[in-house]
PyMOL commands that place a pseudoatom at each C-alpha (Angstrom):
pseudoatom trace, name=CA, resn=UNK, resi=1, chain=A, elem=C, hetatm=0, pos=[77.964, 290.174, -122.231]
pseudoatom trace, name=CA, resn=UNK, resi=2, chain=A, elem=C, hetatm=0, pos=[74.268, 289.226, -120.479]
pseudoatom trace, name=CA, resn=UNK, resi=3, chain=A, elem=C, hetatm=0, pos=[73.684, 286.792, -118.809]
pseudoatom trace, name=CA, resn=UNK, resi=4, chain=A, elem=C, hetatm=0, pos=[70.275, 284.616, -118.765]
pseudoatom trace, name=CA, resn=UNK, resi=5, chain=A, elem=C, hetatm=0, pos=[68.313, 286.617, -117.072]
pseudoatom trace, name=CA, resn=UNK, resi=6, chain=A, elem=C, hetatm=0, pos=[68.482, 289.645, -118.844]
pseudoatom trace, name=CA, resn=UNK, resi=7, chain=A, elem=C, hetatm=0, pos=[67.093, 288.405, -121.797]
pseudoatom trace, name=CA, resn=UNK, resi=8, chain=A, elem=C, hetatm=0, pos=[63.529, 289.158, -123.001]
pseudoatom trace, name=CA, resn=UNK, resi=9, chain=A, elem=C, hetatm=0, pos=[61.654, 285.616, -120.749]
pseudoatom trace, name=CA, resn=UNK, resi=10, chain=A, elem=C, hetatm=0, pos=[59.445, 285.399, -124.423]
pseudoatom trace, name=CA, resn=UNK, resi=11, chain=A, elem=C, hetatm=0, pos=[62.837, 284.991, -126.851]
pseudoatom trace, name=CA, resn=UNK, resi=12, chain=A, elem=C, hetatm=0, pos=[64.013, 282.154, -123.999]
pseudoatom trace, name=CA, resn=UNK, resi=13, chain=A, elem=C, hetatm=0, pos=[60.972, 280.310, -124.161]
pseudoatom trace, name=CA, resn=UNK, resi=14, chain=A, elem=C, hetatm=0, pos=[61.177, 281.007, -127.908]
pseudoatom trace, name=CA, resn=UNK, resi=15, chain=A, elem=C, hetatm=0, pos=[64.738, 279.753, -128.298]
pseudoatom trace, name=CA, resn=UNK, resi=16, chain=A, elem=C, hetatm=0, pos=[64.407, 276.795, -125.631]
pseudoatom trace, name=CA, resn=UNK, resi=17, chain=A, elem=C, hetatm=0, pos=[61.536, 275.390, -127.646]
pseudoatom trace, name=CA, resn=UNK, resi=18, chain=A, elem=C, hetatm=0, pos=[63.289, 275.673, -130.954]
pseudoatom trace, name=CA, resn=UNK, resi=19, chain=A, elem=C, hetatm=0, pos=[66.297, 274.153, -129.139]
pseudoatom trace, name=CA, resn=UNK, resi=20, chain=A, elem=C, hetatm=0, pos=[64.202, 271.332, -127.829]
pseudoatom trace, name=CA, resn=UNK, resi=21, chain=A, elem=C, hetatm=0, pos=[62.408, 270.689, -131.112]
pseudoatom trace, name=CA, resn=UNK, resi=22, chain=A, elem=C, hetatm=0, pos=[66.045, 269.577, -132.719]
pseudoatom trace, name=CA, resn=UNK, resi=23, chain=A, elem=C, hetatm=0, pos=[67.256, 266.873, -130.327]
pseudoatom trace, name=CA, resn=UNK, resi=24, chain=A, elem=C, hetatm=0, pos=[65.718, 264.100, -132.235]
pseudoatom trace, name=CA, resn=UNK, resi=25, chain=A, elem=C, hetatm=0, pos=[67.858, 265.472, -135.272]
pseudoatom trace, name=CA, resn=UNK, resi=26, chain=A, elem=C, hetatm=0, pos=[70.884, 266.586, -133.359]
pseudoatom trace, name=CA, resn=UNK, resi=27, chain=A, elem=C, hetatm=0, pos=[71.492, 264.557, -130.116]
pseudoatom trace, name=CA, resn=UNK, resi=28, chain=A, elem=C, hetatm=0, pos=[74.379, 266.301, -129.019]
pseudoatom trace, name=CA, resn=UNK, resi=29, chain=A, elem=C, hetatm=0, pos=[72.412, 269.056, -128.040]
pseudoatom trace, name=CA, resn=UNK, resi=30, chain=A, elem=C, hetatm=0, pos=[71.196, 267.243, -125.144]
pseudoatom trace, name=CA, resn=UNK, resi=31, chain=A, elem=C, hetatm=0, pos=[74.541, 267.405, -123.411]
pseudoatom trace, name=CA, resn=UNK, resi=32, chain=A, elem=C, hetatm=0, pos=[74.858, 271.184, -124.236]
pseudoatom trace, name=CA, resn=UNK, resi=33, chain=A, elem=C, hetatm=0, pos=[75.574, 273.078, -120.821]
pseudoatom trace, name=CA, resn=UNK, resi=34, chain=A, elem=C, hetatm=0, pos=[73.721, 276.189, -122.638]
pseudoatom trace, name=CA, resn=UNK, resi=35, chain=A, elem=C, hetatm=0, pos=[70.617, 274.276, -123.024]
pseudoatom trace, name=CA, resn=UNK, resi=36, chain=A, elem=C, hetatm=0, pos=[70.657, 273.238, -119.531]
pseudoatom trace, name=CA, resn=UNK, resi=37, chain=A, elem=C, hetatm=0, pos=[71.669, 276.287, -118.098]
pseudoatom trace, name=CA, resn=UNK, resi=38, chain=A, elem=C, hetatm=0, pos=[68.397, 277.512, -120.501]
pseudoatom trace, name=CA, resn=UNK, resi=39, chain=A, elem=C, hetatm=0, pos=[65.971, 275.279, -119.146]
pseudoatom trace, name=CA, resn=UNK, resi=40, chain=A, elem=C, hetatm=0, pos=[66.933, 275.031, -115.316]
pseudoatom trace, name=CA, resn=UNK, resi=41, chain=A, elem=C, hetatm=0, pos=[66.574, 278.711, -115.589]
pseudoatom trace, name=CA, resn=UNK, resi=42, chain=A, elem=C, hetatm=0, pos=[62.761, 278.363, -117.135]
pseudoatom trace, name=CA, resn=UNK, resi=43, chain=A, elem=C, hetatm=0, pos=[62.001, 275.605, -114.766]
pseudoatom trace, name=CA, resn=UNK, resi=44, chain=A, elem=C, hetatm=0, pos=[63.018, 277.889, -111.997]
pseudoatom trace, name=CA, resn=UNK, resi=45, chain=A, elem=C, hetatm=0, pos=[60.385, 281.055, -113.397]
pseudoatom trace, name=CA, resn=UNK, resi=46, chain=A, elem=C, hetatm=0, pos=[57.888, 278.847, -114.200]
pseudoatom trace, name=CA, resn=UNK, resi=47, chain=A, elem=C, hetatm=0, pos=[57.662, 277.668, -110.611]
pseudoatom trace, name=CA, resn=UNK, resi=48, chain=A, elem=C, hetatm=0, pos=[58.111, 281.125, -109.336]
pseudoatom trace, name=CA, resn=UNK, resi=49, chain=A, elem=C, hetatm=0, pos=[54.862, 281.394, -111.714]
pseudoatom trace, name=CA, resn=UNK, resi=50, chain=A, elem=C, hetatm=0, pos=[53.104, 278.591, -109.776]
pseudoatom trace, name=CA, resn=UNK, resi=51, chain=A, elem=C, hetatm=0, pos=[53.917, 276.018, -112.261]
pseudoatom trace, name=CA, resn=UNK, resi=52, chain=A, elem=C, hetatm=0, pos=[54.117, 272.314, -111.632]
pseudoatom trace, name=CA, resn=UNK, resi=53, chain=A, elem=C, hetatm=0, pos=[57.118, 271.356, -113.658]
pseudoatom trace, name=CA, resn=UNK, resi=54, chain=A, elem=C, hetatm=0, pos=[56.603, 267.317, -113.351]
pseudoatom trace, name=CA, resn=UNK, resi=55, chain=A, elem=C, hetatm=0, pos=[53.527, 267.843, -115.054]
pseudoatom trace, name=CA, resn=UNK, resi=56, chain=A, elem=C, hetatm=0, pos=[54.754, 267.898, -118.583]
pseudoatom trace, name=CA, resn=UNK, resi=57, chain=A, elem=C, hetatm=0, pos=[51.381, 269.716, -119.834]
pseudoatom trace, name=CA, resn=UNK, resi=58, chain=A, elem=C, hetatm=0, pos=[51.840, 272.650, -117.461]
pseudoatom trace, name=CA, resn=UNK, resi=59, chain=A, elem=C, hetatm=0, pos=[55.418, 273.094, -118.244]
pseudoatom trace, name=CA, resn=UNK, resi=60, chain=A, elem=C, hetatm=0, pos=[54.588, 272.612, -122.165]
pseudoatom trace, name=CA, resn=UNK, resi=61, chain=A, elem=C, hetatm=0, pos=[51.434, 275.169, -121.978]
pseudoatom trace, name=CA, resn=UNK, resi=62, chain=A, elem=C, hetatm=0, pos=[54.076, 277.884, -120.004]
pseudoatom trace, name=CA, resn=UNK, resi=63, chain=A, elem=C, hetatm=0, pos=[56.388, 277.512, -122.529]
pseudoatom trace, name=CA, resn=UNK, resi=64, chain=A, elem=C, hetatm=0, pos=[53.780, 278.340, -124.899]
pseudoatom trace, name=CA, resn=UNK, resi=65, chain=A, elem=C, hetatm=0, pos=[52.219, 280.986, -123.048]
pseudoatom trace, name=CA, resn=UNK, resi=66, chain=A, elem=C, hetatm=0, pos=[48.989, 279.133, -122.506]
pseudoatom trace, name=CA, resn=UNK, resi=67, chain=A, elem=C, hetatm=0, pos=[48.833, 278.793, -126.685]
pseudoatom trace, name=CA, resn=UNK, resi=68, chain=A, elem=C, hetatm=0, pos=[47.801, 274.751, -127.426]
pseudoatom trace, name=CA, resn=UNK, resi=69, chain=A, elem=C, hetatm=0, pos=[50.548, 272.418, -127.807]
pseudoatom trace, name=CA, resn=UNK, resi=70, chain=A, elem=C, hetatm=0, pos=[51.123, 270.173, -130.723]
pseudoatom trace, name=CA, resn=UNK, resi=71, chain=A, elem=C, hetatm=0, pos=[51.716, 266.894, -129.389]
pseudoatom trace, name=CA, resn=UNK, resi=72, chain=A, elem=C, hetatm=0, pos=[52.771, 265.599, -132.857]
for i in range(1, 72): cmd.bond("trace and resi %d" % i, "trace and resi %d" % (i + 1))
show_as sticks, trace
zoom trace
């Protein structure tokens, strides 16, 4: 079985944001350890990348890979 890290960093980013885009419908995903597990472990490459996490735009436009984010 892999781990995390040995996924492809684009189908995380891809999977975290779909993930992410379903808590309004399904709030239980907020407690989900794999979610966490997900984004501590994109917080902690995105730094690595020079990313200021607390600044939600920087974090959304890594996530995106610099594409525009819909804010709506």
């Amino acid at each position: 079985m892999k781990s995390i890290p040995d996924y492809e960093l684009t189908d995380l980013k891809r999977i975290y944001r779909t993930l992410h885009s379903q808590l309004q419908q399904d709030f239980e995903l907020m407690d989900s350890g794999f979610l966490q597990d997900l984004q501590d472990y994109l917080q902690s490459r995105a730094s690595g990348d020079g990313v200021d996490i607390s600044v939600h735009a920087q974090w959304a436009a890594w996530l995106n890979d610099g594409k525009p984010v819909s804010c709506g």
